[in-house]
C-alpha beads as a LAMMPS data file, in Angstrom:
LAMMPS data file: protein, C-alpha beads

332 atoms
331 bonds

1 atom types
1 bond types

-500.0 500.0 xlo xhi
-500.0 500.0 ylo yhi
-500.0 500.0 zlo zhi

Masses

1 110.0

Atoms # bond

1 1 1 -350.773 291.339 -402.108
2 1 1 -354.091 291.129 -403.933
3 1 1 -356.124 293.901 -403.598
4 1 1 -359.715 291.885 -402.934
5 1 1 -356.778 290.004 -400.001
6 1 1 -356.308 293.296 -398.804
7 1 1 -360.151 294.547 -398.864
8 1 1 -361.244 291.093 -397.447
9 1 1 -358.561 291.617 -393.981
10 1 1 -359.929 294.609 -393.554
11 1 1 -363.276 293.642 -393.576
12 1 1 -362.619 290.577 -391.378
13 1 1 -360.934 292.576 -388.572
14 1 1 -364.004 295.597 -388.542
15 1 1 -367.167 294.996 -386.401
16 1 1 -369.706 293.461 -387.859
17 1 1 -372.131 296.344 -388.167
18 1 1 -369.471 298.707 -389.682
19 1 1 -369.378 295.954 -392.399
20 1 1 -373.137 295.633 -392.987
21 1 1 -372.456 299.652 -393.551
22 1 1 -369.723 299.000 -395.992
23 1 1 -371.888 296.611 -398.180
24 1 1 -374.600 299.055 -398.631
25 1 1 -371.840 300.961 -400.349
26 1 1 -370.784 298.576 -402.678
27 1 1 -371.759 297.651 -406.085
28 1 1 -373.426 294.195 -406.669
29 1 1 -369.853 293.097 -408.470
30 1 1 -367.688 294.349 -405.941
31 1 1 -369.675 292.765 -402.824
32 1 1 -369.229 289.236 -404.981
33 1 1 -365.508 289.859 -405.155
34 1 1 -365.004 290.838 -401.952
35 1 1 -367.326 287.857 -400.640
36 1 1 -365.400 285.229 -402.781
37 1 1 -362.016 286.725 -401.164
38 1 1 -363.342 286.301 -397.432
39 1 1 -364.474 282.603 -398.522
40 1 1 -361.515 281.346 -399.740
41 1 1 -358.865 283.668 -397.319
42 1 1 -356.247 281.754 -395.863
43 1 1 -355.449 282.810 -391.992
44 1 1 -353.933 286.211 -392.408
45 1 1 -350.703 286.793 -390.930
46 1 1 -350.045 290.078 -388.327
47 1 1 -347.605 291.198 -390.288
48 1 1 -349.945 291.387 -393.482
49 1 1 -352.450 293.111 -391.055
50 1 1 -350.015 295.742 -389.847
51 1 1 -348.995 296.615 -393.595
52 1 1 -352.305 297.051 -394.453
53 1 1 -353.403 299.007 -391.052
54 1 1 -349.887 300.948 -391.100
55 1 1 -351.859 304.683 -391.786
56 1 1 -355.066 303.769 -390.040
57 1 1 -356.059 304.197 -386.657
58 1 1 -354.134 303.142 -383.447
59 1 1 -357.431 301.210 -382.642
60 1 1 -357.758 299.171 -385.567
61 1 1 -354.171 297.694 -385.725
62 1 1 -354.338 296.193 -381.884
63 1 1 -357.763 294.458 -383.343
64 1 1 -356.471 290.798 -384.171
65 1 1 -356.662 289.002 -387.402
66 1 1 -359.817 287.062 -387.476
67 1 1 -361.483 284.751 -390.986
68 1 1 -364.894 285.565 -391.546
69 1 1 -366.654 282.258 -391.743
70 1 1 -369.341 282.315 -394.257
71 1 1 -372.233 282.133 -391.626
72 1 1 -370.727 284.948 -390.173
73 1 1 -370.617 286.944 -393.283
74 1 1 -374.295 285.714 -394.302
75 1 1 -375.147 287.032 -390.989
76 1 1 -373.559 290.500 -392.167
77 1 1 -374.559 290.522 -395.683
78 1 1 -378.452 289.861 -394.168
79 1 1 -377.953 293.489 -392.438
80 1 1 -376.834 294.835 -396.003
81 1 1 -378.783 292.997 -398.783
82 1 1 -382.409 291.305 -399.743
83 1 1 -382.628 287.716 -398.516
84 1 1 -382.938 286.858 -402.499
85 1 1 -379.550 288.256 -403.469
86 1 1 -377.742 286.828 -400.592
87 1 1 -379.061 283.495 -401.195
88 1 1 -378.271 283.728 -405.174
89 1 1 -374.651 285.086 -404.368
90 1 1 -373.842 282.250 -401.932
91 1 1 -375.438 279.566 -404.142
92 1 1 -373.009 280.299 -406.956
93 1 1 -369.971 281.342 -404.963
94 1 1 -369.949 279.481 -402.079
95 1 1 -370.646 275.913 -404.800
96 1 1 -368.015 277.213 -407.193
97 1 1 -364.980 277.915 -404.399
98 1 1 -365.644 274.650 -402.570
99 1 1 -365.158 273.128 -406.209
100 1 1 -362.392 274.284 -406.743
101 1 1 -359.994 271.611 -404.555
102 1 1 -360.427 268.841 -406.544
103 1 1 -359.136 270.217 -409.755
104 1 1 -356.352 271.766 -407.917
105 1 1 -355.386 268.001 -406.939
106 1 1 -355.799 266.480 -410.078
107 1 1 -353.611 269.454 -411.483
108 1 1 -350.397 268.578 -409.047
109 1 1 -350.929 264.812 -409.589
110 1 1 -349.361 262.565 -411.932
111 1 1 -351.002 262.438 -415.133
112 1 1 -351.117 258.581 -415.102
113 1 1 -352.480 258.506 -411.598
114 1 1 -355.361 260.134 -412.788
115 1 1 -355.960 258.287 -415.451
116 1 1 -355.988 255.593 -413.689
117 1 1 -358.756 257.116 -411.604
118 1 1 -360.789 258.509 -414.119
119 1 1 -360.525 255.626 -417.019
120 1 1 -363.860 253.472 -415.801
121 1 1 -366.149 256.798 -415.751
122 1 1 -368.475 257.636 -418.740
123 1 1 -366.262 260.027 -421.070
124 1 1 -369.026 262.249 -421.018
125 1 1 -367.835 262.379 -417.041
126 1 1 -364.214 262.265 -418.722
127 1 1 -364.854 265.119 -420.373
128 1 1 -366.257 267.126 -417.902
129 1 1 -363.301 266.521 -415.830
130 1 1 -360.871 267.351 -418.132
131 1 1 -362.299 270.648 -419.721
132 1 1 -361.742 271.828 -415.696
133 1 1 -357.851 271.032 -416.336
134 1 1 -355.559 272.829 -417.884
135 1 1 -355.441 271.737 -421.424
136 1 1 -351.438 270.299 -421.057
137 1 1 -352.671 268.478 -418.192
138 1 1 -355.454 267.520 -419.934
139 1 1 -353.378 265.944 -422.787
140 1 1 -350.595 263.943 -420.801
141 1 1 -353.825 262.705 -418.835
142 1 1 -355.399 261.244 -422.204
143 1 1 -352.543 259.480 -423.542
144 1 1 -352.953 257.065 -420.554
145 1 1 -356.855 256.397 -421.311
146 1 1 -357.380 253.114 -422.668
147 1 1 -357.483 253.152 -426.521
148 1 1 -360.266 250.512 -426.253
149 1 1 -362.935 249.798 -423.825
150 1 1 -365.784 247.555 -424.974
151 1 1 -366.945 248.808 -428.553
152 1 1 -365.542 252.372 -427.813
153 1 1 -362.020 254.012 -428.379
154 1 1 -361.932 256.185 -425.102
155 1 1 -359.544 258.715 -426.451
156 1 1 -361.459 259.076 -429.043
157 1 1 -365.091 259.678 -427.316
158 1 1 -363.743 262.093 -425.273
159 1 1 -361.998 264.309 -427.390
160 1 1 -365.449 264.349 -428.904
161 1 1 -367.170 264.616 -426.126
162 1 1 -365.583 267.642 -424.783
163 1 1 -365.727 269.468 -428.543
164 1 1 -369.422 269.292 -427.806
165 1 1 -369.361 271.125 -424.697
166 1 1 -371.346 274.179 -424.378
167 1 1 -372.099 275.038 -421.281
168 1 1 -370.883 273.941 -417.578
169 1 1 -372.503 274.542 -414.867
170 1 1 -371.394 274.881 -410.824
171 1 1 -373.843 272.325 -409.997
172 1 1 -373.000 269.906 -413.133
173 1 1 -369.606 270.060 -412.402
174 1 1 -370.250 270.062 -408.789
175 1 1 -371.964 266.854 -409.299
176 1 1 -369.273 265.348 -411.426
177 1 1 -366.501 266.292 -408.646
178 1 1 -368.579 264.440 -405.832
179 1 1 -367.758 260.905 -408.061
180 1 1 -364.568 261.530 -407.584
181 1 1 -364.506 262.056 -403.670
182 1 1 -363.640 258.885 -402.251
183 1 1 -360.279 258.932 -404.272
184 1 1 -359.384 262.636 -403.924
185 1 1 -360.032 264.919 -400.798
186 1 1 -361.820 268.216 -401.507
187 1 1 -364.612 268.195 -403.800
188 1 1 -364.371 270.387 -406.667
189 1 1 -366.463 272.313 -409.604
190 1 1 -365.445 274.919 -411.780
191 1 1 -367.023 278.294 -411.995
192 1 1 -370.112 278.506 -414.145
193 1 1 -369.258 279.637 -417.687
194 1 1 -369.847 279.456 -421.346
195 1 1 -366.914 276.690 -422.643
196 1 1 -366.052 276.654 -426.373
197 1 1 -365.518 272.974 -426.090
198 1 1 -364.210 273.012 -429.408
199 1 1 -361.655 275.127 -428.372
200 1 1 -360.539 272.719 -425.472
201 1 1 -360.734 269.497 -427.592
202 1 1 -358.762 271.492 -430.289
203 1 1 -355.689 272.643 -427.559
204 1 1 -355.571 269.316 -426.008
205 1 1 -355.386 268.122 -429.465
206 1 1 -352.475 269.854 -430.372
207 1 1 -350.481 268.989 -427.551
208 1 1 -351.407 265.048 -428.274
209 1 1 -348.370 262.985 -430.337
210 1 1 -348.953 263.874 -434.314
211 1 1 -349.914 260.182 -434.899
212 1 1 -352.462 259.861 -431.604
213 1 1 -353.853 263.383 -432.956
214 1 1 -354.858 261.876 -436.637
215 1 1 -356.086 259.220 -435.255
216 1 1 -358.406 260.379 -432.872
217 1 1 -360.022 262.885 -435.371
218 1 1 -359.605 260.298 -437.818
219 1 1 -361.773 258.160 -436.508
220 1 1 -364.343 260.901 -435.033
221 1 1 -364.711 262.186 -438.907
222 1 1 -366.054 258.611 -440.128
223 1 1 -368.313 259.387 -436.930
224 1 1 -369.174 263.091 -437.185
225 1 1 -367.768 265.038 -440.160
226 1 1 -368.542 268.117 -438.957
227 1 1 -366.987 267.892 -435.754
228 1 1 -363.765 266.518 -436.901
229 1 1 -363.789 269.694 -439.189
230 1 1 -364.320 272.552 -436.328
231 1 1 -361.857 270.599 -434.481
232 1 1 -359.053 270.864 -436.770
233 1 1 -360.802 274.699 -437.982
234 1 1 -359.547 275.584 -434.116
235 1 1 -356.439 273.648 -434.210
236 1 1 -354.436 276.814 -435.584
237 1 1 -355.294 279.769 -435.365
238 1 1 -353.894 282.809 -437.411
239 1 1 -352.417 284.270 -433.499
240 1 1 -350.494 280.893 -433.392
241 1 1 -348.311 281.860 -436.102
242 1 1 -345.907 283.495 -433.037
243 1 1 -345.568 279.733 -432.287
244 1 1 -343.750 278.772 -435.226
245 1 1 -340.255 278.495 -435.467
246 1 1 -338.458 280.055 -438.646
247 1 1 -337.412 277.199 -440.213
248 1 1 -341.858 276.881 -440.592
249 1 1 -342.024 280.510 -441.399
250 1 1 -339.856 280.072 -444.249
251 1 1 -341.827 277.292 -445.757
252 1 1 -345.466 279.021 -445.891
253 1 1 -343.830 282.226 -447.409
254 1 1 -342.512 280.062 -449.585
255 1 1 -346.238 279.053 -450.343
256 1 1 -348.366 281.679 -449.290
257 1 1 -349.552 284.471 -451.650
258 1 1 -347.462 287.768 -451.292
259 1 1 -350.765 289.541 -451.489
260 1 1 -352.952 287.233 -449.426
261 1 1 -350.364 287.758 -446.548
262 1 1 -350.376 291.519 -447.242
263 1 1 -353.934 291.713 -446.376
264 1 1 -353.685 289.202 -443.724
265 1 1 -351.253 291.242 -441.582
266 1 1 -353.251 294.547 -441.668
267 1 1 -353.705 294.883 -438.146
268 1 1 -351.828 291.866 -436.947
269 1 1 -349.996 291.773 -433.735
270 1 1 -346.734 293.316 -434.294
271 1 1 -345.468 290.076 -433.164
272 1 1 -346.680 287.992 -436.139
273 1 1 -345.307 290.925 -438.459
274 1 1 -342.244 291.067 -437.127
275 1 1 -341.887 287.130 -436.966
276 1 1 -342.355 287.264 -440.901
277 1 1 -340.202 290.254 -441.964
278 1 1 -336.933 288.595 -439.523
279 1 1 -337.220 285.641 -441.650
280 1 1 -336.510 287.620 -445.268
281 1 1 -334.177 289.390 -446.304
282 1 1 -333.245 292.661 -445.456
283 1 1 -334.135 294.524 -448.994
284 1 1 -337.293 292.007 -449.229
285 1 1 -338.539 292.743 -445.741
286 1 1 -338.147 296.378 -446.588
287 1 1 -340.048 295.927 -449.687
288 1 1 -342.840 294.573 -447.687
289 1 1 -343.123 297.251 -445.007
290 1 1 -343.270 299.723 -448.400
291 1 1 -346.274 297.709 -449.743
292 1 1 -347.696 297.797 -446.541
293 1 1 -348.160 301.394 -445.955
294 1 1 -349.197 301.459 -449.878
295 1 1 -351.735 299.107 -449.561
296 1 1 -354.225 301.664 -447.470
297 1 1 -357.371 300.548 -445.385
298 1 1 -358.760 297.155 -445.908
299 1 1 -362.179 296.043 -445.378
300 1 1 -362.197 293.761 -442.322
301 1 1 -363.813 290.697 -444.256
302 1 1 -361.092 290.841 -446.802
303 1 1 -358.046 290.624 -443.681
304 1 1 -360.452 287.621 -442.542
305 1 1 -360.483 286.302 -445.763
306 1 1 -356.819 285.986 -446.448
307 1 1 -356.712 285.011 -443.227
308 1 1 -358.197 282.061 -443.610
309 1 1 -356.407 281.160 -447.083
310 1 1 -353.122 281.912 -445.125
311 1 1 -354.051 279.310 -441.906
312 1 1 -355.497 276.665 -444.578
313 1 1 -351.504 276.884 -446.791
314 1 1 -350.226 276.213 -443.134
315 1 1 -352.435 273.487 -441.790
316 1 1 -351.513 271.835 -445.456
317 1 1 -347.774 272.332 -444.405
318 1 1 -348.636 270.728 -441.179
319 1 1 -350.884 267.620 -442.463
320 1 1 -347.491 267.145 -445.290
321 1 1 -345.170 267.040 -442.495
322 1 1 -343.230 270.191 -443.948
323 1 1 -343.815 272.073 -441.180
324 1 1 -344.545 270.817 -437.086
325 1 1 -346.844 271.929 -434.951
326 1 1 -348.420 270.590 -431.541
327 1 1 -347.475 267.365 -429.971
328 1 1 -343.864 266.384 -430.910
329 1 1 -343.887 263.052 -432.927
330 1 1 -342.311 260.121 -430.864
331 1 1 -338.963 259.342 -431.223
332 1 1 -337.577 256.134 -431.646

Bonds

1 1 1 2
2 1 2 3
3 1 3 4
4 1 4 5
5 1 5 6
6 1 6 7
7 1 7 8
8 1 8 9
9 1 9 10
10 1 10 11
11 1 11 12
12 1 12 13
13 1 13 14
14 1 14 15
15 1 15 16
16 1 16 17
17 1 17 18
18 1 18 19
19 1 19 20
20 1 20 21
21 1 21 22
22 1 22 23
23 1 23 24
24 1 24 25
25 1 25 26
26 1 26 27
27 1 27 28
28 1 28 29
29 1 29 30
30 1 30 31
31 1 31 32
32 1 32 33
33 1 33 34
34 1 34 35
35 1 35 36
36 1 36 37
37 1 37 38
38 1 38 39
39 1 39 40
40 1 40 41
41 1 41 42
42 1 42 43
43 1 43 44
44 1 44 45
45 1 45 46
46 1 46 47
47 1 47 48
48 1 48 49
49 1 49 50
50 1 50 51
51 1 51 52
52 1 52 53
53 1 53 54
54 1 54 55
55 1 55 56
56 1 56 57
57 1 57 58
58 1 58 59
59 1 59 60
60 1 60 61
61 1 61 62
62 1 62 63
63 1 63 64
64 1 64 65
65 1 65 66
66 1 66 67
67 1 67 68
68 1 68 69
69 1 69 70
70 1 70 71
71 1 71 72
72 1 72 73
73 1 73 74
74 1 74 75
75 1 75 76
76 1 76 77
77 1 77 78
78 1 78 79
79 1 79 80
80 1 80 81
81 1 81 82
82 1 82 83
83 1 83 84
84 1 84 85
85 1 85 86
86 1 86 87
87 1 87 88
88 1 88 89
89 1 89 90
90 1 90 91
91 1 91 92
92 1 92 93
93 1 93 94
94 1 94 95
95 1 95 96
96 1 96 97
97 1 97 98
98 1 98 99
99 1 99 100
100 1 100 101
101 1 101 102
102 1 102 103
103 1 103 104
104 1 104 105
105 1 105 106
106 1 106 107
107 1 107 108
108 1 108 109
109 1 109 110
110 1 110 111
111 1 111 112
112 1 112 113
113 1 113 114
114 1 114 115
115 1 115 116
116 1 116 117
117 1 117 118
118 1 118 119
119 1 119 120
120 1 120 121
121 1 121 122
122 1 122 123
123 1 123 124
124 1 124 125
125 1 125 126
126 1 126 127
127 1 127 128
128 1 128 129
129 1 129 130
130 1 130 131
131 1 131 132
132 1 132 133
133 1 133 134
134 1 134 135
135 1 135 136
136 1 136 137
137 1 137 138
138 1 138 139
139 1 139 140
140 1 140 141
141 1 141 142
142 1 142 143
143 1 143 144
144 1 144 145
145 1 145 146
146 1 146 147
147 1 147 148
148 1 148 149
149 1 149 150
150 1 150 151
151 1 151 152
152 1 152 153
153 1 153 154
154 1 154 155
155 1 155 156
156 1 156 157
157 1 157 158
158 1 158 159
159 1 159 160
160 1 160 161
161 1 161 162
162 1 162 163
163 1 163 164
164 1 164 165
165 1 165 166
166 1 166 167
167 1 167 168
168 1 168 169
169 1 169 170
170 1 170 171
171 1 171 172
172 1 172 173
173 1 173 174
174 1 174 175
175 1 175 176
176 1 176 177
177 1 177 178
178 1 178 179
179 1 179 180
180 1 180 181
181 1 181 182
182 1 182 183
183 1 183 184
184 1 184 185
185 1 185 186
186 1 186 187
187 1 187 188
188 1 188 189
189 1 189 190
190 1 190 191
191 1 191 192
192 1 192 193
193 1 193 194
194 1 194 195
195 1 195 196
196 1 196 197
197 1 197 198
198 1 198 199
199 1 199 200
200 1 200 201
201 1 201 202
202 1 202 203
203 1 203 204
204 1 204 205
205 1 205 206
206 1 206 207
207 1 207 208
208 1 208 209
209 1 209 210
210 1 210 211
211 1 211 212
212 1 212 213
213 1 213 214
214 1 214 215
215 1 215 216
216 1 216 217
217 1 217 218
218 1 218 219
219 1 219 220
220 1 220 221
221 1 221 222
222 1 222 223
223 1 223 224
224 1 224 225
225 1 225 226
226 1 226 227
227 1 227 228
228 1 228 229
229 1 229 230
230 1 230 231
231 1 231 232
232 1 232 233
233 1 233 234
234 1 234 235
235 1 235 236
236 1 236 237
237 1 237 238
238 1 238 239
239 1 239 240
240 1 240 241
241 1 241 242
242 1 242 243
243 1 243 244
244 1 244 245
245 1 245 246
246 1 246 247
247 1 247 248
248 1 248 249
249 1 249 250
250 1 250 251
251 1 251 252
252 1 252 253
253 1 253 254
254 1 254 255
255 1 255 256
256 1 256 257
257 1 257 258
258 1 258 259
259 1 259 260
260 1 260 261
261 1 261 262
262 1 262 263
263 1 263 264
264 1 264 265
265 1 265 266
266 1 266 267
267 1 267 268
268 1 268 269
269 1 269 270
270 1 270 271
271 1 271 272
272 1 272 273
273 1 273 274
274 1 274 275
275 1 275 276
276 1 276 277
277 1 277 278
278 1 278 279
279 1 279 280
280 1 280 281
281 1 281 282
282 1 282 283
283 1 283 284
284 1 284 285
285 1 285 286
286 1 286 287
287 1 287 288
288 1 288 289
289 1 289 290
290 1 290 291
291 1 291 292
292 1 292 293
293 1 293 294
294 1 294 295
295 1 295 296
296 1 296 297
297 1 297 298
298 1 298 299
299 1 299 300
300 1 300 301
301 1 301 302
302 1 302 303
303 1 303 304
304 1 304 305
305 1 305 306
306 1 306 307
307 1 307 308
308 1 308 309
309 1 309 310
310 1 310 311
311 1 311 312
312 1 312 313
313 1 313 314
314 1 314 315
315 1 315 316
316 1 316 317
317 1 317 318
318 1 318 319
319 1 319 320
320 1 320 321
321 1 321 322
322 1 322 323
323 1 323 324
324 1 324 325
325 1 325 326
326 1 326 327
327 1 327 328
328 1 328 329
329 1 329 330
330 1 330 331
331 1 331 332
């Protein structure tokens, strides 16, 4: 069981003024966890209460199993904290857990369903609602977007669209998830935090078809250069290389400078060095490891460096069709 599961029980079955006592206790990070756990705690079962209770008092395990309601807890934290930290804890919490249920939904529900749902908001609504996903979801959701809808390619817009995210918000979301109500049950936002939207649009990229993929960020480059480029910049990244399969490993050390990939695996995950050194011989792999340990300490700009010429010899491999990566090409 989760320890904040376990600490939130506890709490729940303890009189309320031995709680308020608790909280005074607590740090300011460990009264939000526990007061996100007693939010969102299912009914507890007596047999979860009795594990926890088996080494406490006699007293404590007849007490039964009761949820906090958030009113009650306000009621305790009021005992505990200043009236302007409880209301800034429950205004993020409480907005961010009740969020929550929508995404969940759209998560378990078929991908054209909610496409279906989704495909006559704005994409900047689109977008909003699929950076919340996860970004496989996210993907098989897309490919069901119409390709056209007036002037604009959908797809398109909000691939874009979600590349320019920066930041989300409980209440933006929040706001977003209330559009959706009368088709979903729950209402739903994510928790507040800084999104690398390039980062999203980039993973749901890679998981699109190869030929859906170039044209998307085909089209968004005659649109916005510069996007299109920190899209494709985030596409691969030099940790992906554990994704490959050999047959891909062979062809960029085929390609890739023996000294380039030297410096670029100073420091690597033992993963990607091992991924390399299975897929050459056994005297050549061992003449590697030797040039490795020659080779010394390397500046950290220079490992970036070759880094970078190493991930732009792959994404050429990829773009030639030499190598695949991403979204498997349809068959026919």
């Amino acid at each position: 069981m989760d320890n904040a599961r376990k600490a939130a029980i506890l709490l729940s079955i303890l009189p309320e003024n031995v709680v308020a006592e608790i909280f005074k206790y607590l740090k300011e990070h460990e009264i939000e966890k526990l007061v996100k756990a007693l939010i969102t705690m299912e009914e507890p079962k007596k047999e979860e209460v009795l594990s926890i209770l088996e080494d406490a008092h006699n007293e404590l395990m007849q007490v039964a199993p009761l949820k906090l309601m958030p009113e009650n807890l306000k009621a305790i934290l009021q005992k505990a904290l200043p009236p302007d930290k409880i209301e800034k804890l429950f205004e993020g919490l409480i907005a961010a857990e009740e969020g929550k249920a929508i995404f969940r939904e759209l998560e378990n529900m078929p991908p054209k369903t909610v496409a279906n749902i989704i495909k006559n908001e704005h994409p900047q609504v689109i977008a909003l609602i699929l950076s919340q996903l996860k970004p496989q979801k996210a993907a098989e959701i897309i490919q069901y977007l119409p390709r056209r809808q007036g002037i604009a390619n959908v797809q398109e817009e909000v691939i874009k669209r979600i590349a320019s995210l920066e930041k989300v918000s409980n209440q933006m979301v929040k706001k977003v998830a209330d559009t959706l109500e009368e088709e979903i049950l729950g209402v739903g936002a994510g928790k507040e935090e800084v999104l690398s939207g390039v980062d999203i649009a980039a993973e749901i990229v890679n998981i699109l078809p190869k030929d859906l993929a170039t044209e998307i960020l085909d089209t968004i480059r005659k649109e916005n250069a510069f996007l299109a480029d920190s899209i494709e910049e985030k596409m691969f990244k030099f940790e992906d290389i554990v994704k490959l399969d050999n047959k891909a490993i062979i062809e960029i050390l085929k390609n890739v400078d023996k000294n380039d990939l030297l410096i670029a695996l100073k420091g690597a995950p033992q993963e990607i060095i091992d991924k390399f050194l299975a897929n050459m011989s056994k005297r050549a792999a061992q003449m590697f490891l030797e040039d490795m340990e020659v080779l010394g300490a390397v500046r950290k700009s220079d490992v970036e460096n070759a880094r970078k010429r190493i991930i732009s010899v792959i994404k050429n491999l990829i773009q030639s069709g030499v190598i695949e990566y991403g979204g498997a090409e349809e068959m026919i």
